[in-house]
ModelCIF file with pLDDT and N, C-alpha, C, O atoms, coordinates in Angstrom:
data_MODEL
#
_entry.id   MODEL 
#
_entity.id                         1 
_entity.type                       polymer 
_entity.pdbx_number_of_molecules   1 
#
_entity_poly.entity_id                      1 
_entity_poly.type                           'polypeptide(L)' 
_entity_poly.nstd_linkage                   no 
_entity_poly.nstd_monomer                   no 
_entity_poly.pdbx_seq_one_letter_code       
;(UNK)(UNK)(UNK)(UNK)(UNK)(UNK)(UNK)(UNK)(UNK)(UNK)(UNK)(UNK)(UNK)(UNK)(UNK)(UNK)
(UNK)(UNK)(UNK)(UNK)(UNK)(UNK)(UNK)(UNK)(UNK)(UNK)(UNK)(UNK)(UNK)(UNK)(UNK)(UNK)
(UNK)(UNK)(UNK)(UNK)(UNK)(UNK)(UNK)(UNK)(UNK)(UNK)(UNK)(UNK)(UNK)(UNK)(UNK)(UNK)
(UNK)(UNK)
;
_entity_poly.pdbx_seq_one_letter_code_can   XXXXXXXXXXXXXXXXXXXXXXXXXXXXXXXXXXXXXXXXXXXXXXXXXX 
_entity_poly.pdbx_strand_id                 A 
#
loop_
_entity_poly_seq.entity_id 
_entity_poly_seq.num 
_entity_poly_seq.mon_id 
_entity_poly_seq.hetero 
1 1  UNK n 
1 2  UNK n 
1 3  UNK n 
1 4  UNK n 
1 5  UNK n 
1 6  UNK n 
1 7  UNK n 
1 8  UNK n 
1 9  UNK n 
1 10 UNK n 
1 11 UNK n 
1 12 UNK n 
1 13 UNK n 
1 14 UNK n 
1 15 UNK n 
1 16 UNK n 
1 17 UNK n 
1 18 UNK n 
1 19 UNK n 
1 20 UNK n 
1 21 UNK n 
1 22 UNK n 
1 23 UNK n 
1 24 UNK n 
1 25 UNK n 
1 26 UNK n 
1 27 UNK n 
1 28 UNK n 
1 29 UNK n 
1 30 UNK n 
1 31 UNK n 
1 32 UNK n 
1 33 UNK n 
1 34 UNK n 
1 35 UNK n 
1 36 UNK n 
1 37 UNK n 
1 38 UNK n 
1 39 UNK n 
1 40 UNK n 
1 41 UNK n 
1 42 UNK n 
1 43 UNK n 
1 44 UNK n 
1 45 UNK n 
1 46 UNK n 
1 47 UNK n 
1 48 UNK n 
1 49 UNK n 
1 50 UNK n 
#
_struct_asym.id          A 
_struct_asym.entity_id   1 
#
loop_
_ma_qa_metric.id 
_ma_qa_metric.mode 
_ma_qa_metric.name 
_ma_qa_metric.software_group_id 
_ma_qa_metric.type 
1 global pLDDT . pLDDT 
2 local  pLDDT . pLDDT 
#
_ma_qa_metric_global.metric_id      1 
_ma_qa_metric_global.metric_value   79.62 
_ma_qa_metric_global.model_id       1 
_ma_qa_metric_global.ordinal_id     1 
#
loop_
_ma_qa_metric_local.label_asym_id 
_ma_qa_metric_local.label_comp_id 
_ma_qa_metric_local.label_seq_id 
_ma_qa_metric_local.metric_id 
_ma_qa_metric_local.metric_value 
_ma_qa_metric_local.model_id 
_ma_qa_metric_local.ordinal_id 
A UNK 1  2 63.00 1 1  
A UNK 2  2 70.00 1 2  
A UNK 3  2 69.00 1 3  
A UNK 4  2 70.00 1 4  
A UNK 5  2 65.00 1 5  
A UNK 6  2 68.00 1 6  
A UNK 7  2 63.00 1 7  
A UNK 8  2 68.00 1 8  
A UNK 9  2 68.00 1 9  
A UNK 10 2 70.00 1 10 
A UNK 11 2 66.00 1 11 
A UNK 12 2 72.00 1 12 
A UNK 13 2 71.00 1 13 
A UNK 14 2 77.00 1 14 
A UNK 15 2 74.00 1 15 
A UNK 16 2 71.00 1 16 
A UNK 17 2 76.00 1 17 
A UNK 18 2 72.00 1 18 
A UNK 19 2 69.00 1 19 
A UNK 20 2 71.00 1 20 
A UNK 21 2 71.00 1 21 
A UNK 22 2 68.00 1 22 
A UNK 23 2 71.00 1 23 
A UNK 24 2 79.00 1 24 
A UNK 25 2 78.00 1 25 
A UNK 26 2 84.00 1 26 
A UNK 27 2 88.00 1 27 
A UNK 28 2 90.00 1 28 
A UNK 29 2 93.00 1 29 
A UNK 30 2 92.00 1 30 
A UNK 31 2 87.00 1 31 
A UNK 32 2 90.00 1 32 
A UNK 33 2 93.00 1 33 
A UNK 34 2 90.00 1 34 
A UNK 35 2 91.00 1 35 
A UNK 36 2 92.00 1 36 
A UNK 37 2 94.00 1 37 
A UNK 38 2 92.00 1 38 
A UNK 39 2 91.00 1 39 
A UNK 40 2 92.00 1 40 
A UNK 41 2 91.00 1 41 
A UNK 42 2 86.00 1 42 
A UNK 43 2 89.00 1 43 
A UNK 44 2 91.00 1 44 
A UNK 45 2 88.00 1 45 
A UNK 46 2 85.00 1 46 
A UNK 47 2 88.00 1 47 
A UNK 48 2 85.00 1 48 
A UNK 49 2 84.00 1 49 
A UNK 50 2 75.00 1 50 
#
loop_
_atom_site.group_PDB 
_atom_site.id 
_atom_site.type_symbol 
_atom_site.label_atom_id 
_atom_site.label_alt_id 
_atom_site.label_comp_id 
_atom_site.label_asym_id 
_atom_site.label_entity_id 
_atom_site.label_seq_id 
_atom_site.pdbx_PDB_ins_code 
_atom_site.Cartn_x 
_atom_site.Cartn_y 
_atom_site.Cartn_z 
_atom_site.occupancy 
_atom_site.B_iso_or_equiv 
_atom_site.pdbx_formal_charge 
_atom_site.auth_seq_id 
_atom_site.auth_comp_id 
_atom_site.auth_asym_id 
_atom_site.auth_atom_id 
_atom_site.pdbx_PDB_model_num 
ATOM 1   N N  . UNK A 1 1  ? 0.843  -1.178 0.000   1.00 63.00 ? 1  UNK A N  1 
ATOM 2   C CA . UNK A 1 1  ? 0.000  0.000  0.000   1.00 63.00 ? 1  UNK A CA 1 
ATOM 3   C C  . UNK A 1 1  ? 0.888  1.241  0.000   1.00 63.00 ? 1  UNK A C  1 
ATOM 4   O O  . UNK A 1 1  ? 1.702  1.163  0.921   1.00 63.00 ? 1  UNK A O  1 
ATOM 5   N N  . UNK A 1 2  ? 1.042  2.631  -0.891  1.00 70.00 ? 2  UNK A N  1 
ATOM 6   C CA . UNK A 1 2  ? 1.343  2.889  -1.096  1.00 70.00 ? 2  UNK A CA 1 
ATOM 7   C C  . UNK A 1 2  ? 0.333  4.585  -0.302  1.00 70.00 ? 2  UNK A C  1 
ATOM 8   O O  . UNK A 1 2  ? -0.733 4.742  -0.897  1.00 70.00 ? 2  UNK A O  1 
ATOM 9   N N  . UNK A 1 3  ? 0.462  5.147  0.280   1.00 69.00 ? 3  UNK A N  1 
ATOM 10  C CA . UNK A 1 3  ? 0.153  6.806  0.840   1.00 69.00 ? 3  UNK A CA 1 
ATOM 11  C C  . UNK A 1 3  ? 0.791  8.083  0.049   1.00 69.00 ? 3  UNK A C  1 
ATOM 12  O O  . UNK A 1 3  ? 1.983  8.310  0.255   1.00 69.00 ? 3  UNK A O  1 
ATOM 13  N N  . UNK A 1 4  ? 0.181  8.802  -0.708  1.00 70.00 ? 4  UNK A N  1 
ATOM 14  C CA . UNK A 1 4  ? 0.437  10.183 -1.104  1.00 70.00 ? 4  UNK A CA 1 
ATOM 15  C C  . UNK A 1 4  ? 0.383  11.133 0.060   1.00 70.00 ? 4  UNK A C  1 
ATOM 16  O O  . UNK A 1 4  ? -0.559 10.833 0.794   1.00 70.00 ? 4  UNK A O  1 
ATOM 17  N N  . UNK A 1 5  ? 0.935  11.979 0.406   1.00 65.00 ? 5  UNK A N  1 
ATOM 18  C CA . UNK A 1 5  ? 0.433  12.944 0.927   1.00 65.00 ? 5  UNK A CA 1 
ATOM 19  C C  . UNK A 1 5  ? 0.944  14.064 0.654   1.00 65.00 ? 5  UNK A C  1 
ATOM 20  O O  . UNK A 1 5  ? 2.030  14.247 1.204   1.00 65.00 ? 5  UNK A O  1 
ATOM 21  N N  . UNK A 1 6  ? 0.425  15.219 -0.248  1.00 68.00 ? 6  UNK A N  1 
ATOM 22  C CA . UNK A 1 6  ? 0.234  16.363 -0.549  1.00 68.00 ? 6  UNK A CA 1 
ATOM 23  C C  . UNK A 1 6  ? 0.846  17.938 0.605   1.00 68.00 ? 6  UNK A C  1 
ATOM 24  O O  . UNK A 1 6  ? 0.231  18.270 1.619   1.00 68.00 ? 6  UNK A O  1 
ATOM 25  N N  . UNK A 1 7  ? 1.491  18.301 0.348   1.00 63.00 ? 7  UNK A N  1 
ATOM 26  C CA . UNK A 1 7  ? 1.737  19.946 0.922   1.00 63.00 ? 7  UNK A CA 1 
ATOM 27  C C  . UNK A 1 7  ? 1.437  21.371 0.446   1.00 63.00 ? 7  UNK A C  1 
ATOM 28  O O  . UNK A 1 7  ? 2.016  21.821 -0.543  1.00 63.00 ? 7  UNK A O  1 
ATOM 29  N N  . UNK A 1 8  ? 0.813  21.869 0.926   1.00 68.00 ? 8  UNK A N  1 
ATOM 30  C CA . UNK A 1 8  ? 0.508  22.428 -0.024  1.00 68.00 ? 8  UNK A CA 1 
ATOM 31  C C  . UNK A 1 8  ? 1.167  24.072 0.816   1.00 68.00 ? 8  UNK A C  1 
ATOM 32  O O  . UNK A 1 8  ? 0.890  24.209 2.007   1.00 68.00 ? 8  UNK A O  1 
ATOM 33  N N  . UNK A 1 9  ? 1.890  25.053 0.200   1.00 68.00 ? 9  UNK A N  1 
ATOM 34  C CA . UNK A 1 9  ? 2.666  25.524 0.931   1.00 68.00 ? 9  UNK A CA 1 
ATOM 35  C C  . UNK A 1 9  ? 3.123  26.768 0.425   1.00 68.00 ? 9  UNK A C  1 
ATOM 36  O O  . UNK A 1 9  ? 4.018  26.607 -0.405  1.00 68.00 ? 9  UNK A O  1 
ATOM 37  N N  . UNK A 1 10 ? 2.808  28.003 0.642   1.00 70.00 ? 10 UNK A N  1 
ATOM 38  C CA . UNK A 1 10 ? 2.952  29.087 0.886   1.00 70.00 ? 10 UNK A CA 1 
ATOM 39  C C  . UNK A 1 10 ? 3.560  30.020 1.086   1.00 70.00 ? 10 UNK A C  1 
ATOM 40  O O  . UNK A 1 10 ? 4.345  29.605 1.938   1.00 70.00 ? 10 UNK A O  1 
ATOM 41  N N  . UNK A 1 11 ? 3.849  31.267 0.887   1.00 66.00 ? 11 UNK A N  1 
ATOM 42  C CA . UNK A 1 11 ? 5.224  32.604 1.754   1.00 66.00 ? 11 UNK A CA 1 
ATOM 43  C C  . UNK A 1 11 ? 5.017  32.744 2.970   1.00 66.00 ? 11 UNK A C  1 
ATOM 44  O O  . UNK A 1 11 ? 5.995  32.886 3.703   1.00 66.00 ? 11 UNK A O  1 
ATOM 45  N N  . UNK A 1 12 ? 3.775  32.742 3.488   1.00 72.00 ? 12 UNK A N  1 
ATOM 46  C CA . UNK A 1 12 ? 3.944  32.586 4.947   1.00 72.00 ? 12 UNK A CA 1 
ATOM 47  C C  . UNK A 1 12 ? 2.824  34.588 4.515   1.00 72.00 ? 12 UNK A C  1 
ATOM 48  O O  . UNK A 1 12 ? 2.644  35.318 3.540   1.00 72.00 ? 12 UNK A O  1 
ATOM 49  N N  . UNK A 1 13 ? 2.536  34.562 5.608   1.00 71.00 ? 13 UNK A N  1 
ATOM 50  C CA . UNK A 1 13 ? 1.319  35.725 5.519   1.00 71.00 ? 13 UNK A CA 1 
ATOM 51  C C  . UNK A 1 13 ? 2.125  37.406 5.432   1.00 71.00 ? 13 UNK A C  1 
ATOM 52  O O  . UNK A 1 13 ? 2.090  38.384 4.686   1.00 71.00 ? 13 UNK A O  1 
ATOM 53  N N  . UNK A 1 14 ? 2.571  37.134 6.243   1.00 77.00 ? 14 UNK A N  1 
ATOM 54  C CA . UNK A 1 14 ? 3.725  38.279 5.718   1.00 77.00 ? 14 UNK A CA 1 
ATOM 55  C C  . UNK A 1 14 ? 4.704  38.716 5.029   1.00 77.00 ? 14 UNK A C  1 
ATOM 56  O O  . UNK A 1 14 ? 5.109  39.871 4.894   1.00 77.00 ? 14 UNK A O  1 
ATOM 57  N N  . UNK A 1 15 ? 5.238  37.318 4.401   1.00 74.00 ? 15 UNK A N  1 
ATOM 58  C CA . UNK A 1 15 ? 6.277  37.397 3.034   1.00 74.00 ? 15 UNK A CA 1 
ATOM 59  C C  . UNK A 1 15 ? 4.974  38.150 1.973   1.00 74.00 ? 15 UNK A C  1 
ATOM 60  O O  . UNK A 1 15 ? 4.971  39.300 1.532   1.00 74.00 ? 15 UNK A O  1 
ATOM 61  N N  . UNK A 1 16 ? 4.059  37.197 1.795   1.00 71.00 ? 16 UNK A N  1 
ATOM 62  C CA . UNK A 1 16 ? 2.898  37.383 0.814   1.00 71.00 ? 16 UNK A CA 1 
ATOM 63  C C  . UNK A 1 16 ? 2.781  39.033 0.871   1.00 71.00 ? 16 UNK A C  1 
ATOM 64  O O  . UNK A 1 16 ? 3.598  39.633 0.172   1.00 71.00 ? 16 UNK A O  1 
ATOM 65  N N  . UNK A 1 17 ? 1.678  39.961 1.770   1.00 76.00 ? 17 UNK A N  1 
ATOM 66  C CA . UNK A 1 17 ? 1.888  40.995 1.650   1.00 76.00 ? 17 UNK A CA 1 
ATOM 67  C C  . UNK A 1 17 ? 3.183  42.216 1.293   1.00 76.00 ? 17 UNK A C  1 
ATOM 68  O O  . UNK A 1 17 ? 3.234  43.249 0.624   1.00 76.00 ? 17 UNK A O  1 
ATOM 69  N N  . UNK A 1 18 ? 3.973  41.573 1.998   1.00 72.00 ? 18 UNK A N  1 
ATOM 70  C CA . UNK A 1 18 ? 5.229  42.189 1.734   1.00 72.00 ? 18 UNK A CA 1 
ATOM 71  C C  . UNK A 1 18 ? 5.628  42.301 0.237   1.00 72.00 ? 18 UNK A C  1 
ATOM 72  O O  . UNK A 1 18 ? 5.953  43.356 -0.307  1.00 72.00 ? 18 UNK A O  1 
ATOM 73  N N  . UNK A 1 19 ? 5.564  41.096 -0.357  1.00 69.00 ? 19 UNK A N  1 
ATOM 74  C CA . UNK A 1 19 ? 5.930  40.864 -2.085  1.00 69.00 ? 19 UNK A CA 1 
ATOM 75  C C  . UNK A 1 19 ? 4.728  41.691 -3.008  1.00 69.00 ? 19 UNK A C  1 
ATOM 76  O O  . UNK A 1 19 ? 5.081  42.050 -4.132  1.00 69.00 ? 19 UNK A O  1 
ATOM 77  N N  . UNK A 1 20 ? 3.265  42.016 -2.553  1.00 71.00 ? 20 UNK A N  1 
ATOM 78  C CA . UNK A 1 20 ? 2.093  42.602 -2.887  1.00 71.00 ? 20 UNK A CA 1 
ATOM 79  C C  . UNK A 1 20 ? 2.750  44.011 -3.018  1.00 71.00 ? 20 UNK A C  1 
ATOM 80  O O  . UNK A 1 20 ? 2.729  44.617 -4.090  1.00 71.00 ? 20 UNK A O  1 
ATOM 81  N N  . UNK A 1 21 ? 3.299  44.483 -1.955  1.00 71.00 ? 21 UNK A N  1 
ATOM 82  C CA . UNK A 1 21 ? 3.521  45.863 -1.510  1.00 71.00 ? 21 UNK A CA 1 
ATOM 83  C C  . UNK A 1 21 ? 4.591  46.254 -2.463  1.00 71.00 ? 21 UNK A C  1 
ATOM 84  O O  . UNK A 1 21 ? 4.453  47.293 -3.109  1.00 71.00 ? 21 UNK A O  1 
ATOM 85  N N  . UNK A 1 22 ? 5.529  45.593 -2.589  1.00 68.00 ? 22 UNK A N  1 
ATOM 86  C CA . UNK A 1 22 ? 7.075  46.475 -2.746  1.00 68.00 ? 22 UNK A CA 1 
ATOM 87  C C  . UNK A 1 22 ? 7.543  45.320 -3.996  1.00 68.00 ? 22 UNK A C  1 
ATOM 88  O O  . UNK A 1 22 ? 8.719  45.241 -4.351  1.00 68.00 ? 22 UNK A O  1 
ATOM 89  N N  . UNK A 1 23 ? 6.292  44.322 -4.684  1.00 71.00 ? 23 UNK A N  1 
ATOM 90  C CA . UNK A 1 23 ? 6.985  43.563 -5.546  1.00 71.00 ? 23 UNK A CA 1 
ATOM 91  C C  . UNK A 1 23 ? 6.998  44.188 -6.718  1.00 71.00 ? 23 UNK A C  1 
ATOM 92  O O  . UNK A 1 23 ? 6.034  44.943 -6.852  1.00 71.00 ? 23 UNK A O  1 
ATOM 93  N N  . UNK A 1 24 ? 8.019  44.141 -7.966  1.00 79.00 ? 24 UNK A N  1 
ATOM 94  C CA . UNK A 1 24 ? 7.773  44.934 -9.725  1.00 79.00 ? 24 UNK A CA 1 
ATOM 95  C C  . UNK A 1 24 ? 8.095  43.833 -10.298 1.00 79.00 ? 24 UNK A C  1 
ATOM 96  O O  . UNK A 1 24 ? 8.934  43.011 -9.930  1.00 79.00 ? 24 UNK A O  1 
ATOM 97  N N  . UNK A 1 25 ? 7.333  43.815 -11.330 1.00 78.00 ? 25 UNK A N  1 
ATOM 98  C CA . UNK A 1 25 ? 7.973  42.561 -12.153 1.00 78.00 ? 25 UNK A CA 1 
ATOM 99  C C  . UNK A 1 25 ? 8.357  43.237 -13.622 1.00 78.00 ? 25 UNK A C  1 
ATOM 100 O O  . UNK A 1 25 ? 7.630  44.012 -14.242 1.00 78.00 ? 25 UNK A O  1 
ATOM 101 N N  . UNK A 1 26 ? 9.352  42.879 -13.936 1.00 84.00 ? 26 UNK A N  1 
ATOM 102 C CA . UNK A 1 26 ? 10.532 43.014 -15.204 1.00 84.00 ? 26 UNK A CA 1 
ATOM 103 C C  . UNK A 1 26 ? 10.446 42.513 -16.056 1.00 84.00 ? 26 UNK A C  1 
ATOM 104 O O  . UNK A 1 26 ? 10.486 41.284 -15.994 1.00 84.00 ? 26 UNK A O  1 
ATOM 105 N N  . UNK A 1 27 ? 10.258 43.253 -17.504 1.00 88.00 ? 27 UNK A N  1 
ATOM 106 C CA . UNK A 1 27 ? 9.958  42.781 -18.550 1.00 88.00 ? 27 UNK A CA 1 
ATOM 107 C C  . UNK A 1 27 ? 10.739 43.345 -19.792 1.00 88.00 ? 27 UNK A C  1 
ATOM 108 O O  . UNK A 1 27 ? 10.914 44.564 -19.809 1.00 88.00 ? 27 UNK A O  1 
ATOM 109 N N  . UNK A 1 28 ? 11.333 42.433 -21.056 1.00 90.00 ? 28 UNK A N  1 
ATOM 110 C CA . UNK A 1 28 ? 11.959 42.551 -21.999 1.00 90.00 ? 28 UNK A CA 1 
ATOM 111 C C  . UNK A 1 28 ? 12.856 43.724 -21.492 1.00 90.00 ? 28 UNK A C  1 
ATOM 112 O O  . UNK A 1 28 ? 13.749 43.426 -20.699 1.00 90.00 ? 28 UNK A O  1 
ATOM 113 N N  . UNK A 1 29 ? 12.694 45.158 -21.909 1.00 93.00 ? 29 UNK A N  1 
ATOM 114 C CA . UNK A 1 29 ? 14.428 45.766 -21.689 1.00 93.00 ? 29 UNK A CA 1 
ATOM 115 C C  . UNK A 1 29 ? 14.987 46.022 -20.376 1.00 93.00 ? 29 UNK A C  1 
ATOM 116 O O  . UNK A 1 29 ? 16.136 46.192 -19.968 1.00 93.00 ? 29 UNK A O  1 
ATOM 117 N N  . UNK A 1 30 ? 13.880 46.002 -19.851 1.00 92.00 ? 30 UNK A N  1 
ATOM 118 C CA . UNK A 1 30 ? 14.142 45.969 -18.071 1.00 92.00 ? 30 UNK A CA 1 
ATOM 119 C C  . UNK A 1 30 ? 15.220 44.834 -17.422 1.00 92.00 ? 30 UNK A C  1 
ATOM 120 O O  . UNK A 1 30 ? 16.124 44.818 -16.585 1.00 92.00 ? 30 UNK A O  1 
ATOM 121 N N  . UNK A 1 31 ? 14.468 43.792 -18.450 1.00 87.00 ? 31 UNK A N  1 
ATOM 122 C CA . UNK A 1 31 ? 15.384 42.478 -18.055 1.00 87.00 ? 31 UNK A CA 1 
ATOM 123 C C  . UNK A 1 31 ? 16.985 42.730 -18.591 1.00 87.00 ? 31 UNK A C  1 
ATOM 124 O O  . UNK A 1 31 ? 18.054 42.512 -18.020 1.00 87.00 ? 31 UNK A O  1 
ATOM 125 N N  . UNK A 1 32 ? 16.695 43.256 -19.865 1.00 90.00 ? 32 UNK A N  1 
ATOM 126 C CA . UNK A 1 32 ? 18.354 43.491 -20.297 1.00 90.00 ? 32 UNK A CA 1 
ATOM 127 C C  . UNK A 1 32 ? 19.162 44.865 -20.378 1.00 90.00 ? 32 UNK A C  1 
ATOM 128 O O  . UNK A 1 32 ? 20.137 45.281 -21.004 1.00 90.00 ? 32 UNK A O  1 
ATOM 129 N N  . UNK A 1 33 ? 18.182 45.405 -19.342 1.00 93.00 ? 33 UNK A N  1 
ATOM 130 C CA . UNK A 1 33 ? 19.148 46.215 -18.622 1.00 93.00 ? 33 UNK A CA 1 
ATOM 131 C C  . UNK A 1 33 ? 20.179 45.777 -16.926 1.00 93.00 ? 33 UNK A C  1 
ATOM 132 O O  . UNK A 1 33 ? 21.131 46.339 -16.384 1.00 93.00 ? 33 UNK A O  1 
ATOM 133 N N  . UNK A 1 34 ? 19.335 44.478 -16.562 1.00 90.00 ? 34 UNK A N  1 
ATOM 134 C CA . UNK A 1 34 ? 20.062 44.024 -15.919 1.00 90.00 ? 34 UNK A CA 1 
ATOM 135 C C  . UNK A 1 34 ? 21.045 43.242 -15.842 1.00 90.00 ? 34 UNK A C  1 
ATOM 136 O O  . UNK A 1 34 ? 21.774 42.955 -14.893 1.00 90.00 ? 34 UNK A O  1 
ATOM 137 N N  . UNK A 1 35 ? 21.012 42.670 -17.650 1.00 91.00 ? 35 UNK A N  1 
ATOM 138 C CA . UNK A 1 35 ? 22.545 41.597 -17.683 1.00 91.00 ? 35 UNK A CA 1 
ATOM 139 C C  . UNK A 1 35 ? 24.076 42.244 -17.041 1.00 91.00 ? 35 UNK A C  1 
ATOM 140 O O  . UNK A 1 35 ? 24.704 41.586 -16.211 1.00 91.00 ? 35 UNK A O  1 
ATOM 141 N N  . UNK A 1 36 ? 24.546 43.511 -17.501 1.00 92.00 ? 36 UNK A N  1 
ATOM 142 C CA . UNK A 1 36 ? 25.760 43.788 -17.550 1.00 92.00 ? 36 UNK A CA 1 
ATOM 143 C C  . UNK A 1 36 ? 25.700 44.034 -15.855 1.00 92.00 ? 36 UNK A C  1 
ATOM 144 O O  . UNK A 1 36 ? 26.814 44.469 -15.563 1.00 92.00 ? 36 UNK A O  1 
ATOM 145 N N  . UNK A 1 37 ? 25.078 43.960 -14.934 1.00 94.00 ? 37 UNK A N  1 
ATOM 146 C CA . UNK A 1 37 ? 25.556 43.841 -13.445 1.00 94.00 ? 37 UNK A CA 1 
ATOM 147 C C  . UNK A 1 37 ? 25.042 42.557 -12.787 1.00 94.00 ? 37 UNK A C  1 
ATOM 148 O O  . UNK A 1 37 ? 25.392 42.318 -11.631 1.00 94.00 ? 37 UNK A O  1 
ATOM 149 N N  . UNK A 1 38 ? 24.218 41.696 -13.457 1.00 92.00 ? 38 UNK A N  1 
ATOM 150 C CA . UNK A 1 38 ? 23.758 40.462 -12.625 1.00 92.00 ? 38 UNK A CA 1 
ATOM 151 C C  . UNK A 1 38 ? 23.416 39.192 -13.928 1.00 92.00 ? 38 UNK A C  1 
ATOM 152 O O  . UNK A 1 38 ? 22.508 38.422 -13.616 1.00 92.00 ? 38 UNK A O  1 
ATOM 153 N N  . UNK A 1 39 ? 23.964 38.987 -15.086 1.00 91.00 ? 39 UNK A N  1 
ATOM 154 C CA . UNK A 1 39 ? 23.739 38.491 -15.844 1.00 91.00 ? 39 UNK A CA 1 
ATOM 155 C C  . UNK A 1 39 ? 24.339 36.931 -15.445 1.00 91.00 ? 39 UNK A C  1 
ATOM 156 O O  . UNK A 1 39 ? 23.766 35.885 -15.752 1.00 91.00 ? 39 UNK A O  1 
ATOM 157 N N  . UNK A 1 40 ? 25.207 36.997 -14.936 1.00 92.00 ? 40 UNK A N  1 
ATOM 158 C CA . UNK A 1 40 ? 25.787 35.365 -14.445 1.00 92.00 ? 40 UNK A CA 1 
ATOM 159 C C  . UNK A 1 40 ? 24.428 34.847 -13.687 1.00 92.00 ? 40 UNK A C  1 
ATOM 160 O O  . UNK A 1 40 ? 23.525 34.103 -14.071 1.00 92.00 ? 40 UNK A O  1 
ATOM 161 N N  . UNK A 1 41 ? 24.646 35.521 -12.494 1.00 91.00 ? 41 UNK A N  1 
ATOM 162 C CA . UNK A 1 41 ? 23.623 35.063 -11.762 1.00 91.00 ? 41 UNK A CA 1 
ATOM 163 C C  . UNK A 1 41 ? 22.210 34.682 -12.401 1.00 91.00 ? 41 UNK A C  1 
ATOM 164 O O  . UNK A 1 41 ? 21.733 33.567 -12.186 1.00 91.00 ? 41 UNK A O  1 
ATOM 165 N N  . UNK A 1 42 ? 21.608 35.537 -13.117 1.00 86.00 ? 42 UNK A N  1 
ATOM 166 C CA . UNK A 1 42 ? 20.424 35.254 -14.093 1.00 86.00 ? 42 UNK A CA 1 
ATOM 167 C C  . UNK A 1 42 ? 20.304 34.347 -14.895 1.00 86.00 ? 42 UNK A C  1 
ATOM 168 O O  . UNK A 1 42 ? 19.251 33.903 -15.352 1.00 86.00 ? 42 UNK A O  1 
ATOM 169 N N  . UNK A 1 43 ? 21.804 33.878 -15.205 1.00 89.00 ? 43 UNK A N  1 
ATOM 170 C CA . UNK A 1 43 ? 21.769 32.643 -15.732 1.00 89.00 ? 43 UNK A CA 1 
ATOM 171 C C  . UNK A 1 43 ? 21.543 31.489 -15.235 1.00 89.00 ? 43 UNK A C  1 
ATOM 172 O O  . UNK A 1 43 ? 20.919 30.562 -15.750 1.00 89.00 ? 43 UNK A O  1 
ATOM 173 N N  . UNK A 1 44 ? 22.035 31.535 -14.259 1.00 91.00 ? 44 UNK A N  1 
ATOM 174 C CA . UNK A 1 44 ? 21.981 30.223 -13.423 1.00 91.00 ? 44 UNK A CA 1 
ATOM 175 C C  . UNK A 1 44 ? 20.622 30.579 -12.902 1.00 91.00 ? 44 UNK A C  1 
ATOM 176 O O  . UNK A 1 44 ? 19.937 29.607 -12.584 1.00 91.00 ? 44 UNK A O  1 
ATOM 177 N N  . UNK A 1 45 ? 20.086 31.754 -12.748 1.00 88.00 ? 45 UNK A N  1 
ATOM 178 C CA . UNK A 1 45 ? 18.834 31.196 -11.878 1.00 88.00 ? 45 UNK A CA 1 
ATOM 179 C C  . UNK A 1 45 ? 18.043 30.648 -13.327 1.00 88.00 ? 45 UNK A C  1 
ATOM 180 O O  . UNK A 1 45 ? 17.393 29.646 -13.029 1.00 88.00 ? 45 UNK A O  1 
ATOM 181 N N  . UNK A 1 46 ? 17.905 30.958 -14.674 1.00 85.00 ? 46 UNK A N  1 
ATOM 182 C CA . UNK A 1 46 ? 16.788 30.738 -15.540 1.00 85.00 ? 46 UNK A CA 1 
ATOM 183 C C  . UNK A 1 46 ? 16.948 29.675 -15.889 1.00 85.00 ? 46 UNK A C  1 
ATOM 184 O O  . UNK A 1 46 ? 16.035 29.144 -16.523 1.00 85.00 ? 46 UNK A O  1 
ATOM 185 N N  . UNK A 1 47 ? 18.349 28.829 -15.578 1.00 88.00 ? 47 UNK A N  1 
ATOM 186 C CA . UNK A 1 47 ? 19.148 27.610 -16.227 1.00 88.00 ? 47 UNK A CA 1 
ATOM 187 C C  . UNK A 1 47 ? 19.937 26.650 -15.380 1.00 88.00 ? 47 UNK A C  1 
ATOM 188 O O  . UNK A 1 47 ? 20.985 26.078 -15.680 1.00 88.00 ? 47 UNK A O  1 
ATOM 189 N N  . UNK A 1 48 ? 19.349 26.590 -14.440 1.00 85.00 ? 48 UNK A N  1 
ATOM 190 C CA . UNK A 1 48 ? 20.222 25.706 -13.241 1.00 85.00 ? 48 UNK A CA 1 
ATOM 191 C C  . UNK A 1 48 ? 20.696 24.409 -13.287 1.00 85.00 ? 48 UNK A C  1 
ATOM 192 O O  . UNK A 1 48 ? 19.853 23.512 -13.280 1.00 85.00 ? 48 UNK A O  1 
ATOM 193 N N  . UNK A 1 49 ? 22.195 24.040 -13.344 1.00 84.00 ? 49 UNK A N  1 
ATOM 194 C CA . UNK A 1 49 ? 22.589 22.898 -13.350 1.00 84.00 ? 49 UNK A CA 1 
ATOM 195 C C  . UNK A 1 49 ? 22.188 21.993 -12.478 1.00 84.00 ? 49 UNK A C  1 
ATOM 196 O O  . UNK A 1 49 ? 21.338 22.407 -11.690 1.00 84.00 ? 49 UNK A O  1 
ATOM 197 N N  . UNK A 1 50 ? 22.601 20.620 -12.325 1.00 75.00 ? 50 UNK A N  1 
ATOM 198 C CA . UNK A 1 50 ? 22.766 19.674 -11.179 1.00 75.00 ? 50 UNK A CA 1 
ATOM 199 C C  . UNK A 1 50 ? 23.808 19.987 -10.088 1.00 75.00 ? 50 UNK A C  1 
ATOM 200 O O  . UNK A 1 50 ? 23.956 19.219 -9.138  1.00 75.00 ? 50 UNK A O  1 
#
């Protein structure tokens, strides 16, 4: 017999508002205005190895 059990899981109530309040989201030149100071990093986050 085999049991699933599901999590289902959240920012937590104050991350949530917090990200509502003060979050922007970045789009096309916005994004590539940020390569030449964080472009490594962006890589690895959009492309993450093992």
């Amino acid at each position: 017999m085999r049991t699933v059990v599901r999590f289902d899981v959240g920012p937590g109530a104050h991350v949530q508002t917090a990200l509502e309040e003060d979050y922007e989201l970045l789009v096309g030149e916005e994004v590539v205005a940020l390569l030449e100071e964080f472009g490594e990093e962006l890589a690895r986050y959009f492309d993450p190895s093992p």
